[in-house]
TORRO-124874 format. One line per field, with one value per residue (C-alpha): residue in one letter; x negated, y, z. Coordinates in nm, 3 decimals. Layout:
roro	A:... $
c1	X:... $
c2	Y:... $
c3	Z:... $
END
This chain:
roro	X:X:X:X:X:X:X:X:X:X:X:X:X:X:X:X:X:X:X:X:X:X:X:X:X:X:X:X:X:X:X:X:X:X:X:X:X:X:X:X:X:X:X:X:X:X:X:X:X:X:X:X:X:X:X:X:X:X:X:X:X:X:X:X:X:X:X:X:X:X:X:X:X:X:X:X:X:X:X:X:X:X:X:X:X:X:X:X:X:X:X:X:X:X:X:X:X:X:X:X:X:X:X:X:X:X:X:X:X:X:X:X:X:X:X:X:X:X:X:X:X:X:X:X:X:X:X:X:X:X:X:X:X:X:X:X:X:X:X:X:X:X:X:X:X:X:X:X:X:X:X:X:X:X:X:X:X:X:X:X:X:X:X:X:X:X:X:X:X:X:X:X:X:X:X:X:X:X:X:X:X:X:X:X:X:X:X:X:X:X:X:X:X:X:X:X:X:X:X:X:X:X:X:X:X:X:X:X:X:X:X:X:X:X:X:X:X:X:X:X:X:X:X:X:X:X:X:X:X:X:X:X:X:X:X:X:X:X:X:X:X:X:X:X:X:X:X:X:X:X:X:X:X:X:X:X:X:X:X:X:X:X:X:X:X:X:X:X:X:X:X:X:X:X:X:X:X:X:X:X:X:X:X:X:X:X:X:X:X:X:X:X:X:X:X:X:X:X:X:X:X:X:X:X:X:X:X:X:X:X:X:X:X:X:X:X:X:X:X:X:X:X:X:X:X:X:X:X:X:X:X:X:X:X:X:X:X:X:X:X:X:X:X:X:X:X:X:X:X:X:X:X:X:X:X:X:X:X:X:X:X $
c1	-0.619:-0.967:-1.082:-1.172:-1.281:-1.607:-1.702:-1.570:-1.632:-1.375:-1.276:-1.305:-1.576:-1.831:-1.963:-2.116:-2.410:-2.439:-2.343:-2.097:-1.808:-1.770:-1.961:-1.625:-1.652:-1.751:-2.113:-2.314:-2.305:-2.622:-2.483:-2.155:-2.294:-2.495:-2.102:-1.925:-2.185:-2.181:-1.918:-1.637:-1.842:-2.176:-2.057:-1.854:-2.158:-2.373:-2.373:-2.376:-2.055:-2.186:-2.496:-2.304:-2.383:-1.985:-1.894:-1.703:-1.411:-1.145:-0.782:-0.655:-0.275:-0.212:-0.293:-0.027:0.102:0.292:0.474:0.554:0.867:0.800:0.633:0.833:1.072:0.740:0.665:1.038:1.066:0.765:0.569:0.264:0.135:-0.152:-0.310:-0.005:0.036:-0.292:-0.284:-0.288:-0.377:-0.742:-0.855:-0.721:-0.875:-1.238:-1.193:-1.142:-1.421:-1.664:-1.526:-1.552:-1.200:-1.060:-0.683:-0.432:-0.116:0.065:0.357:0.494:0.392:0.613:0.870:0.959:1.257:1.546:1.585:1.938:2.130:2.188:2.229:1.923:1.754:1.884:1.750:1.407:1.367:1.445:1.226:0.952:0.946:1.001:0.670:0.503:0.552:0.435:0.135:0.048:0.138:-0.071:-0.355:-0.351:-0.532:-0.604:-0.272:0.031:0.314:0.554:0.881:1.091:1.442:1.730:1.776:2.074:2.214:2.295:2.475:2.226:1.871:2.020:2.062:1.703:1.605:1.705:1.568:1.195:1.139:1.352:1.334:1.001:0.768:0.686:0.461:0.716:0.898:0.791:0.989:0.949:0.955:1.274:1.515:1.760:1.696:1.735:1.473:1.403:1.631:1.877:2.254:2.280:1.973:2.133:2.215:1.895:1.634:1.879:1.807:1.471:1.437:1.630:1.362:1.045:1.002:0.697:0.774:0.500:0.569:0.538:0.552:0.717:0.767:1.039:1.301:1.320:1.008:0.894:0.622:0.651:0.282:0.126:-0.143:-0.118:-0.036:0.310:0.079:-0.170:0.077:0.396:0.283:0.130:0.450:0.675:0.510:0.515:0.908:1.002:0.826:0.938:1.333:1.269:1.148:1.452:1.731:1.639:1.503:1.234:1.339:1.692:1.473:1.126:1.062:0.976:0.681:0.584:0.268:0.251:0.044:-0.252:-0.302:0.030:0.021:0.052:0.225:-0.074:-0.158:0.204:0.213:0.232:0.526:0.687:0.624:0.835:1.091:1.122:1.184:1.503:1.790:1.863:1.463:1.477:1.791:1.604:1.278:1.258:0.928:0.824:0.712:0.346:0.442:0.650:0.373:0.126:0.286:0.287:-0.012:-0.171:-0.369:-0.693:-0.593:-0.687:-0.806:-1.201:-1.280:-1.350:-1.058:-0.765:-0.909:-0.977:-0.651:-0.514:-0.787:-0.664:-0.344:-0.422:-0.720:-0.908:-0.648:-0.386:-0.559:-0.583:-0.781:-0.586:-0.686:-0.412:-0.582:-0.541:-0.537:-0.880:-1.131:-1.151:-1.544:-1.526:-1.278:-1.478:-1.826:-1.610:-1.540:-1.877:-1.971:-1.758:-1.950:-1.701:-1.857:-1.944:-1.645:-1.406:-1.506:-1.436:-1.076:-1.009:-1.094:-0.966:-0.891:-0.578:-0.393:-0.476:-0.255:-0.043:0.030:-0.093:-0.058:-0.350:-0.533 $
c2	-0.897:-0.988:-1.291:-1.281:-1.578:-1.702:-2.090:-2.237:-2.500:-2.537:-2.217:-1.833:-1.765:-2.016:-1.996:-2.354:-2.205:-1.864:-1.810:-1.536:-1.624:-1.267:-0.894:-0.801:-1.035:-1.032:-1.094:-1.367:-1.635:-1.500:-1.164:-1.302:-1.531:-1.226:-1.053:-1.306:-1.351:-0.965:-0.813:-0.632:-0.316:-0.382:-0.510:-0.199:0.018:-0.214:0.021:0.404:0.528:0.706:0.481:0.292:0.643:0.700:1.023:1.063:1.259:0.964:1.029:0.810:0.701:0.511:0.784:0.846:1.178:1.214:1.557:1.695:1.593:1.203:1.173:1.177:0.962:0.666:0.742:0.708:0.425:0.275:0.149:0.150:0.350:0.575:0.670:0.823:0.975:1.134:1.241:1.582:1.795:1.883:1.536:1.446:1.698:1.667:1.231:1.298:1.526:1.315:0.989:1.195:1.208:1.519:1.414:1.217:1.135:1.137:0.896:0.812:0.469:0.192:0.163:0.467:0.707:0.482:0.338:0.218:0.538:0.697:1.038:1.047:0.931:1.176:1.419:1.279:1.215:1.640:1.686:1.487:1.585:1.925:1.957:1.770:1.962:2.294:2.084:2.082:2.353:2.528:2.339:2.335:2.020:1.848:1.715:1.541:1.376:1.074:1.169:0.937:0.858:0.757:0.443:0.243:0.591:0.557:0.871:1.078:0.868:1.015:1.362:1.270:1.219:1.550:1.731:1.593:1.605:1.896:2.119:2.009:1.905:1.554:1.309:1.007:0.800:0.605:0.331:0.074:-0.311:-0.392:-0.179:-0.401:-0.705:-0.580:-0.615:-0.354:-0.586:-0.605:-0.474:-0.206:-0.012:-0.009:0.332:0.446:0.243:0.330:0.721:0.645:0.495:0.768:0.966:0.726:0.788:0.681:0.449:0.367:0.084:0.018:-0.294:-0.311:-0.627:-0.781:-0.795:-1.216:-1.284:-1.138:-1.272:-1.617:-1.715:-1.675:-1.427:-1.322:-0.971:-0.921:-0.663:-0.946:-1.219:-0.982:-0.649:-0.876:-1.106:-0.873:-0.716:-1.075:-1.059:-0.731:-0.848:-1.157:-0.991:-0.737:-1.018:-1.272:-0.985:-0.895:-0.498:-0.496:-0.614:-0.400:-0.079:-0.076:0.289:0.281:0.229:0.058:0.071:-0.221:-0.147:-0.394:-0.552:-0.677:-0.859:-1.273:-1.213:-1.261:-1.621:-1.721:-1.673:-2.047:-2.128:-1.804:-1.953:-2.256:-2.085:-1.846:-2.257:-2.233:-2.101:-1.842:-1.754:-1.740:-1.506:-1.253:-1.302:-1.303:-1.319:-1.469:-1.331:-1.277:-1.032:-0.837:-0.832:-0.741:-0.402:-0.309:-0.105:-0.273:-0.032:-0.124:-0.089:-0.326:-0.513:-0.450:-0.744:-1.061:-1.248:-1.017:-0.918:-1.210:-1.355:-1.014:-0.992:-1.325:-1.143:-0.774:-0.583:-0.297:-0.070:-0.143:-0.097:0.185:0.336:0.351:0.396:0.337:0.576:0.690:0.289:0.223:0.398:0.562:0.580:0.188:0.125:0.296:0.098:-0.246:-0.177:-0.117:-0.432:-0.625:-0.569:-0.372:-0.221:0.166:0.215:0.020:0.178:0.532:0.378:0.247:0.543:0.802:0.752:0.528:0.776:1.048:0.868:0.771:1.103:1.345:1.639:1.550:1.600 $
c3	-1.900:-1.881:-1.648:-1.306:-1.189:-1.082:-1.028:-0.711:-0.427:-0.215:-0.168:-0.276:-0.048:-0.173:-0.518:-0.615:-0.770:-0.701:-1.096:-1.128:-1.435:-1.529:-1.452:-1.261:-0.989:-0.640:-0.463:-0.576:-0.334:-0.073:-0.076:-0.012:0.292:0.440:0.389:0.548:0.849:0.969:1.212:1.092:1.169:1.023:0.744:0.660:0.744:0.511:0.265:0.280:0.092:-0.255:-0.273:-0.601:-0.763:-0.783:-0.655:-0.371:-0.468:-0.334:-0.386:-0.033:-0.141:0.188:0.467:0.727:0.878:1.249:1.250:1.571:1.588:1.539:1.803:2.044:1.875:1.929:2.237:2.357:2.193:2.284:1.946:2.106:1.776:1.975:1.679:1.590:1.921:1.889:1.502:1.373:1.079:1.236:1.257:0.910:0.791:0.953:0.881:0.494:0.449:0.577:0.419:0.119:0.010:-0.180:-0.133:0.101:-0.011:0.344:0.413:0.768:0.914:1.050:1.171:0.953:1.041:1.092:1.442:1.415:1.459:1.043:1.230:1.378:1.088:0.824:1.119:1.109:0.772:0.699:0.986:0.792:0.496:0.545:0.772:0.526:0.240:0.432:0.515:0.130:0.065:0.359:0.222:-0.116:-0.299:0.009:0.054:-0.134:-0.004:0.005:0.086:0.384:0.313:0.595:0.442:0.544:0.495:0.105:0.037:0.252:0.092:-0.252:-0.092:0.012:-0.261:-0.476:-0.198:-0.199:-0.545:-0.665:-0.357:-0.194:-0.493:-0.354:-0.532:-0.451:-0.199:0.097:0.116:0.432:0.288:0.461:0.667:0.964:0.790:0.382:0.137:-0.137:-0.376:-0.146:-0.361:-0.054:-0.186:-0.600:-0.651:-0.448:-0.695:-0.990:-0.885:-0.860:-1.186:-1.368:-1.233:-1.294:-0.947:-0.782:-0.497:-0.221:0.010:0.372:0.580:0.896:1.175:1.099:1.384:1.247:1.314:1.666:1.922:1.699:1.810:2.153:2.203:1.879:1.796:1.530:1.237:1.238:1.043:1.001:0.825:0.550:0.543:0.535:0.201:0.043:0.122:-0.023:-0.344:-0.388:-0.305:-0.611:-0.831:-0.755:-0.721:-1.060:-0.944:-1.128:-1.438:-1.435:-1.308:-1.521:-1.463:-1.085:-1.065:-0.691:-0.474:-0.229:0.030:0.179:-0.160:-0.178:0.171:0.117:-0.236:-0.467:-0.281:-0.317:-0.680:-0.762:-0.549:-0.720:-1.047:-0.931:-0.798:-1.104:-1.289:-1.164:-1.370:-1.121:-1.155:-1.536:-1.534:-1.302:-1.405:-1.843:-1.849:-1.518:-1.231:-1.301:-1.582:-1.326:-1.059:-1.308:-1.344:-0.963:-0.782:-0.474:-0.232:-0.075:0.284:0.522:0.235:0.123:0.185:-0.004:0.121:0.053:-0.299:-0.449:-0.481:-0.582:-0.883:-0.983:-1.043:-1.181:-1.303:-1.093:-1.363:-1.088:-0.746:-0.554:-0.297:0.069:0.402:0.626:0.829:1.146:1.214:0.996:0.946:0.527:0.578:0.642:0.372:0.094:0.197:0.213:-0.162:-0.261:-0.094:-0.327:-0.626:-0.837:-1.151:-1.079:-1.346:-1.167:-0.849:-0.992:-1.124:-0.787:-0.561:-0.794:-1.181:-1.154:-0.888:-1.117:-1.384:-1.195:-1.014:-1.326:-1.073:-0.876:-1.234 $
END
């Protein structure tokens, strides 16, 4: 693990000197202060996408789909998810080749396929992944796909399961971070991640809004706190349940670089103290984290990466979207801003989904 850190006043953002620690770090501290003083939008239009000289052949692992079927089930229920309303193939399509990316690995968004009925979300999930895997298949290299399972359906998520991969040819699971209240380490899910690990399954994460945590401050809307929250908590149950030690062989993509985890990592250290911790956790938690995948979505920027390159090396970040919600064009020039090495950028935006999906190669 080589070292990431650069010399510090205060905080992440402000470099005392402007004197970077290592090559891998972030802007030097008046790049970083031009950064941090632009928009949202002219800062992600800073810099054309390609001008690093690393060509644009992105694999996007966080890019959702909205079959005809699911949306209905939104609208009736009233997620207010318009972009998902208004999604289809054409517009993926059209968005990815001018963003420059060569493949999408689709996956449904939040709140997934289970809205509190198993029936109708064994029904949704076929329905999903079914018209997913005909959209790969009716264009072929453009697309791949996470599977959905009806999760807290056990017996049919196992079903599920056989299905995608044997039946369908998926490239893994998409697996919301919590489901009615349980976590992904929760003893309910067992024989699903014990399935999944038998099959070195590749298992891509989703947050949701937490039904605990609901209009908890004023004016402020629930993805802005609780998407990123909810991530922290689905990590920190498969650390202290003991999943990711008993079940090595899945290998787990959080999405928004890991939500709060990464900045949390010190009060997981004490917790892991404990003798509870040091039954779950061997080797401590940072050895466990270290061998997750973190996505880039909603997170090009230099206060959502730093702590996460604190934790892991570019080797376990990849490139993600999260479109329809944000724009992949925006996403890509936020990550040249950082200052990545052109090496690291090509690892990022493709090389490390390639391994990690070796179909896509």
């Amino acid at each position: 693990m080589r070292d990431h850190t650069y010399r510090m006043k205060g905080c992440v953002c402000c470099p005392d000197d402007g004197q970077l620690g290592t090559r891998r770090n972030f802007l030097a501290g008046a790049a970083f202060a031009t950064a941090s003083a632009m928009s949202g939008a002219a800062w992600s239009q800073a810099r054309p996408a390609g001008s690093a000289g690393v060509a644009r052949r992105m694999i996007d692992i966080h890019h959702h789909l909205s079959p005809p079927s699911y949306i209905p089930e939104l609208v009736k229920r009233q997620t207010n998810q318009r972009p998902l309303v208004e999604w289809t193939p054409e517009k993926t399509l059209a968005t990815m080749d001018e963003a420059g990316i060569e493949t999408s690995i689709l996956s449904i968004s939040e709140p997934g396929v289970w809205f509190g009925n198993d029936e109708d979300a064994r029904r949704i999930a076929r329905e999903t992944n079914d018209w997913g895997a005909a959209l790969v298949q009716r264009h072929p290299g453009k697309f791949g796909l996470f599977a959905s399972l009806p999760i807290p359906d056990i017996d049919a998520s196992l079903k599920e399961i056989a299905y995608s991969f044997d039946t369908l040819k998926a490239d893994g699971i998409c697996m919301m971070t919590s489901f009615g209240g349980k976590y992904l380490g929760d003893p309910l899910l067992r024989p699903v991640m014990e399935e999944l690990n038998r099959r070195r399954a590749v298992v891509f994460t989703h947050p949701v809004k937490a039904d605990c945590c609901r209009n908890l401050v004023p004016g402020v809307g629930e993805n802005t706190i609780e998407l990123a929250t909810d991530t922290a908590r689905a990590i920190t149950s498969l650390l202290f349940s003991g999943t990711l030690t008993q079940f090595p062989d899945i290998r787990f993509i959080f999405s928004h670089a890991g939500g709060t985890a990464p900045t949390l990592t010190g009060r997981l250290l004490a917790q892991a103290a404990s003798p509870e911790g040091k039954k779950a956790l061997p080797n401590g938690p940072i050895a466990e984290m270290r061998k997750l995948f973190y996505d880039t979505a909603n997170a090009a920027n230099p206060w959502a990466m730093a702590p996460l390159l604190k934790l892991v090396s570019a080797s376990q970040i990849l490139y993600g979207s999260d479109y329809p919600f944000r724009s992949p064009k925006d996403t890509a020039a936020g990550l040249h801003d950082l200052g990545f090495s052109d090496a690291d950028l090509q690892a990022i935006e493709r090389d490390n989904a390639r391994r990690l999906l070796p179909r896509l190669s």
